[in-house]
C-alpha positions, 0 to 999 in steps of 0.5 A: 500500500502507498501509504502517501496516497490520499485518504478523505474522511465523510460525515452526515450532519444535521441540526435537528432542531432548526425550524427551518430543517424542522419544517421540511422534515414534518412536511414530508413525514409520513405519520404511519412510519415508527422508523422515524426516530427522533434521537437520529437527528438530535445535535449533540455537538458530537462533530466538533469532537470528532474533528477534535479527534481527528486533529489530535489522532488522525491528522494524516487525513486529506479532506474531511467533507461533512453532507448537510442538507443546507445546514453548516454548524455554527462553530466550524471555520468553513475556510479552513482548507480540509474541511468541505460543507457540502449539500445533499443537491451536490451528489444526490439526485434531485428527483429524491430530495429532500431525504431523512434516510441515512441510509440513502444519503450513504448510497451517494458517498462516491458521487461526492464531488472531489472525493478521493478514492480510498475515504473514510465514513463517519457518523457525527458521534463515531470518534477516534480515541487514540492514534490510528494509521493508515493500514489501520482501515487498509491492509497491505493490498489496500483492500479496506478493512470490514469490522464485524461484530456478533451474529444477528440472532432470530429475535433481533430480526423480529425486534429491530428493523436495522437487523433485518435490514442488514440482514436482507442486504448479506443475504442478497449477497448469499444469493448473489454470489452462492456463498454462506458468509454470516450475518453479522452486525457491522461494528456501527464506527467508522468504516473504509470504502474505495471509491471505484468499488462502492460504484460498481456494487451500486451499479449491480445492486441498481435496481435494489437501491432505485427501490429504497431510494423512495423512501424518505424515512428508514425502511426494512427494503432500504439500499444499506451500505453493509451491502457494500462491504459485505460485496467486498468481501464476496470479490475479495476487494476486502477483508474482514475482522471480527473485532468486538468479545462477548462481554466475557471475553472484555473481562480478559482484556487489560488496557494494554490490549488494543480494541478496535472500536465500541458503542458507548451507551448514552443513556448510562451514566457511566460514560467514562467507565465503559471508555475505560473498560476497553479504551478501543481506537475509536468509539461511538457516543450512541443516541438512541430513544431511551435518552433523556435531555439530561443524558444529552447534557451529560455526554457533552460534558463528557467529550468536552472533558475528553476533547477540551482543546479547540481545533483548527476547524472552529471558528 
């Protein structure tokens, strides 16, 4: 691998809270659809700590492009040269906007305009922990490395509609390919992609993805880029790691052992607890409908304790 060939990093933002964004998103919501969760668009600041984490623990990254949906976060220095707001009219279709689905605003990653070819996905709130490298994300062949945790049970598949998403988009694949690989939760943190083959996965998955691309709200038939991994894997342009233990195994680890990633609870009050417990390269502060407004408060006091330096990137 040419460890001095560039390497971008892309994550969604939105405020949630704004009126304006507010209002085109009641406007198109549909009533009957229990998909919508209202934690997904919560702003809890979590970018202003994750370019933090960059500076500090990635700072080899090219440019970092944050997809908006004509939204830019008051705090960030827009003319620093590595940082890129783009809109979601940038690189999605038109005919398909405005959208609420993550799921397909992720499809669109590659048509980013001046993307390079190997690049890095986050979410807001997926935060680097400690210093990574290159061939952290890349192996030797510069296939991008796909992190898997457990197997999805049969009573996920009955209780959660991320699980049975995922689990159509691997089974595709199976059929596909006429392979048996195991369906597997996505380790939910930052992910590695090329370019050129999230395109040609696309490309044969056109019609699955034209499909979900009416969704505006999260669906069990969305397009999800685990497909695309999952792809990767089945053409042997990536390689996977199993990379989080049972809670079991996590007794045995010391400090000294170095773990991949985690999913921080953040309706627990114990944040730096279970950091500690692991402290993995990178982590994920995880909102979800169980959070109060006092756990939101909380988490900020928590990254602002572990991030307390601005970066470069604010204003």
């Amino acid at each position: 691998m040419n460890n001095t060939e560039d390497i971008d990093l892309v994550c969604l933002w939105c405020d949630g809270n704004e009126p304006k964004w507010r209002r085109k998103k009641n406007s198109w919501k549909n009533n009957l659809d229990d998909s919508d969760d209202e934690c997904r668009f919560v702003d809890n600041e979590e970018l202003k700590y994750l370019l933090r984490s960059v500076e500090l623990y990635a700072p080899w990254l090219r440019k970092i492009f944050i997809a908006t949906d004509e939204q830019t976060p008051n705090w960030l220095d827009v003319n620093n040269p590595k940082i890129s707001v783009i809109d979601h009219k940038e690189f999605i279709p038109r005919r398909i906007l405005p959208t609420f689905n993550s799921n397909t605003i992720e499809a669109y990653l590659p048509f980013i305009p001046g993307l390079s070819e190997r690049f890095l996905y986050a979410n807001d709130d997926m935060i680097f922990n400690a210093p990574v490298t290159k061939d952290f994300f890349y192996d030797q062949n510069n296939r991008p490395i796909v992190r898997l945790i457990k197997k999805i049970s049969d009573g996920a598949l009955t209780r959660q509609l991320y699980a049975r998403t995922i689990f159509n988009m691997v089974n595709k694949i199976n059929k596909k390919f006429n392979i048996n690989l195991d369906v597997r939760y996505p380790h939910h943190n930052i992910d590695a992609y090329l370019k050129s083959d999230f395109i040609k996965c696309i490309e044969e998955f056109k019609d699955e993805r034209e499909i979900s691309m009416q969704n505006r709200f999260r669906n069990e038939d969305d397009f999800q880029r685990t497909l695309i991994s999952y792809y990767c894997i089945a053409v042997n342009r990536a390689v996977f790691k199993i990379v989080k233990p049972t809670r079991a195994l996590l007794k045995m680890f010391s400090k000294s052992n170095e773990i991949d990633s985690m999913t921080l609870s953040i309706y627990k009050k114990n944040l730096d607890a279970q950091l500690e417990k692991s402290n993995p390269k990178l982590f994920c502060i995880n909102d979800s409908e169980r959070a109060t407004n006092e756990d939101r408060q909380r988490a900020k006091q928590f990254l602002a304790k572990r991030f307390p330096n601005k970066s470069s990137f604010e204003n």
